[in-house]
Structures are given as structure tokens and as C-alpha cells.
N, C-alpha and C positions, 0 to 999 in steps of 0.2 A: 308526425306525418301520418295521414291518413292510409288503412290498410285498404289495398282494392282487392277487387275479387280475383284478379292475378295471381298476387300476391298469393294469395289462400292456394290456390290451383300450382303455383310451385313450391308452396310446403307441403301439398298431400302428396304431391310425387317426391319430391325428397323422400320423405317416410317411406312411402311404397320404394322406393330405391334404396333407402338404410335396411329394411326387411328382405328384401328380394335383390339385389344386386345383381347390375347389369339387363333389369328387368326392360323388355318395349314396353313405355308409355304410350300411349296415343290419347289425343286432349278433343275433346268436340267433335271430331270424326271419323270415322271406322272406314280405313281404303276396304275395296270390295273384298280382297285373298291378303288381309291381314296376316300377318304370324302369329302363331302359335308355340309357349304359352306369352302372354302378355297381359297388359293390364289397359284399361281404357277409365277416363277421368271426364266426368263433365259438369256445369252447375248448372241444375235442375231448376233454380226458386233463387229469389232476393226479394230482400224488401228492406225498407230504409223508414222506423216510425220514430218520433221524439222520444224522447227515455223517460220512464217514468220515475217521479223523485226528484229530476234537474234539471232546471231549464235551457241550460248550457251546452246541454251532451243530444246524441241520436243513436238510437240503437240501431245496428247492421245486422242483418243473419244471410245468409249462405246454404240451400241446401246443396247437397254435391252427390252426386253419384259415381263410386268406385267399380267396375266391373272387371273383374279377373276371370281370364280365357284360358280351358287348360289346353295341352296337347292332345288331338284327334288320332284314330285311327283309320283306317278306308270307310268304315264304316259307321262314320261320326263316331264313335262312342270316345270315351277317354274315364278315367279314374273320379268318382265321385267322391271317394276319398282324399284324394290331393285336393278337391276343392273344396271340403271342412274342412284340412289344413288350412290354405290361404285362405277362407272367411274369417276363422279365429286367429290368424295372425294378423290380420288387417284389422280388425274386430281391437285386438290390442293396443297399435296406434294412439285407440281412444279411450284405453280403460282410466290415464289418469285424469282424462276430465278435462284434458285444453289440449289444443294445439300449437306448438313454435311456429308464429309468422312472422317473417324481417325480426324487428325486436319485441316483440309483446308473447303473450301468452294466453289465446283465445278460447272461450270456453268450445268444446266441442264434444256432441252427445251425437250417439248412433240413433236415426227413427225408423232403422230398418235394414234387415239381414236375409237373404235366402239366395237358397242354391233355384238358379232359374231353367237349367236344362241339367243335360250329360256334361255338357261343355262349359258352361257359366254358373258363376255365383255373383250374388250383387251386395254390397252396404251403402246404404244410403245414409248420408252424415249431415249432421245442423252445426254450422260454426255460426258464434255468436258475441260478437262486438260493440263495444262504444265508441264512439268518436264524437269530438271536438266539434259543437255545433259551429265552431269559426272555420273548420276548415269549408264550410259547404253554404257558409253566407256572404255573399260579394263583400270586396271589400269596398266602404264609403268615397275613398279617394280615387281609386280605380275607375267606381261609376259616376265619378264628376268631372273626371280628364273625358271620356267617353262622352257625355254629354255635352260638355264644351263644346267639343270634336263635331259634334252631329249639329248643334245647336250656330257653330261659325259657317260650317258649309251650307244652310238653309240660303237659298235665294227670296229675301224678304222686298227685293225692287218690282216684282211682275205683283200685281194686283190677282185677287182670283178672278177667272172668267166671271164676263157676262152672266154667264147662267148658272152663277153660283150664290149670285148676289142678290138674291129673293128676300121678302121677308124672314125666312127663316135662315137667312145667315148673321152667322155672329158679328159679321163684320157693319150692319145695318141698324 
């Protein structure tokens, strides 16, 4: 079965929950007076080319943006310290080289790390997969019930108009 970008998107929060337990996720969008601390999850990039090597397969890749939020004080500030922690724990996730998603093992490489404020740190992640060109080519039988289907409802009793029937219709 084909992995989606879903898929990917609840095994990085799994992770960020086996590390950080009982951590706020928040997936695609940031409420305006979020919590603090928490973690935010999005995918940034896809893109779907044929594999090179077989004709069979397609390559998937994933970028994905992690961002961990520390706790503020009145005065925005918070620990810049706790947030090299959580860079380099998150940063771990990926050090052996793949990701667990449903049942596979996806290759997955960081293309990017910084602390972005007082308050955030960001990693930006590439997961990257093959899949089964059959799962994302119709199937032959499928688009022959469908055609049928279009090709028995056709009303072939009415002639085309008048004014369809020039010399340049195929019907002449």
C-alpha cells in the first residue's frame, strides 16, 4: 500500500511524542495565542518523479518542517538553551537515516537546522520513498466499466445541428 504524506506527517509527530511526551502538536496551522512550549509540523515541498533504474517504481520525497516553541516570559524572552536541546533531540529522530512509516522504513535526511528567534528553533527534514508505479496507474478494467458506462448513456438518435453539419464536419 502506498505511503501518503499523511502518513509521514503522523510518524514525525509520533517521534516528536516518543521524545517529548505529552508534547502540543499543531499540524498546518498556528491558532493566533497558541501554547507554549509546543511543537508545530508542516510539509513544505513534494514531488512525485519515475525512479531511476526501474521502470516499475516512482520516487516520492517529502520536505517537512518541525518547529519547536519554547516558553515565553512577559517579555518574550525564554531559554535559548532549552532550544539547542530540542534541536538536537529532534535532530536525533534522524540520525539513523530513515524513518518508521505504517510498515516501511523511509530514508530520511535533515536539509536544515536553526534556532530562528528567542522563542523558536526550526529542522527542516527530506523523507524519501519508492513506490509501486501500479499503485498510481488506473487500472485497464476499471477504465473499461467507465467507458462503457459514458459510451451506453451517449444519445446517438438526435443528429448534430444544422449548423454543425458544414463541410468541415466529420459527419459529411
Amino acid at each position: 500500500m502506498a505511503i501518503k504524506l499523511n502518513d509521514c506527517m503522523n510518524a514525525l509527530e509520533l517521534e516528536i511524542l516518543r521524545i517529548f511526551p505529552g508534547a502540543t502538536i499543531y499540524r498546518n496551522v498556528m491558532p493566533k495565542n497558541f501554547q507554549r512550549p509546543s511543537f508545530y509540523v508542516e510539509m513544505v515541498k513534494f514531488s512525485m518523479v519515475p525512479a531511476e533504474g526501474t521502470p516499475c517504481a516512482v520516487c516520492r520525497s517529502g520536505k517537512f518542517r518541525l518547529v519547536a516553541f519554547e516558553a515565553i516570559d512577559d517579555y518574550h524572552n525564554s531559554q535559548v538553551d532549552d532550544l539547542d536541546d530540542k534541536l538536537d533531540r529532534l535532530a536525533g529522530i534522524f540520525a539513523p537515516g530513515f524513518l518508521p512509516v505504517e510498515d516501511r522504513a523511509i530514508h530520511a535526511g535533515i536539509t536544515d537546522g536553526q534556532i530562528l528567534s528567542t522563542d523558536a528553533a526550526e529542522l527542516t527534514v527530506e523523507l524519501t520513498w519508492l513506490e509501486d508505479l501500479a499503485d498510481y496507474v488506473p487500472d485497464p478494467e476499471e477504465d473499461a466499466e467507465t467507458l462503457e458506462a459514458i459510451v451506453s448513456n451517449l444519445d446517438t438518435s438526435d443528429p448534430l445541428p444544422q449548423s454543425r453539419q458544414g463541410r468541415d464536419s466529420p459527419l459529411v
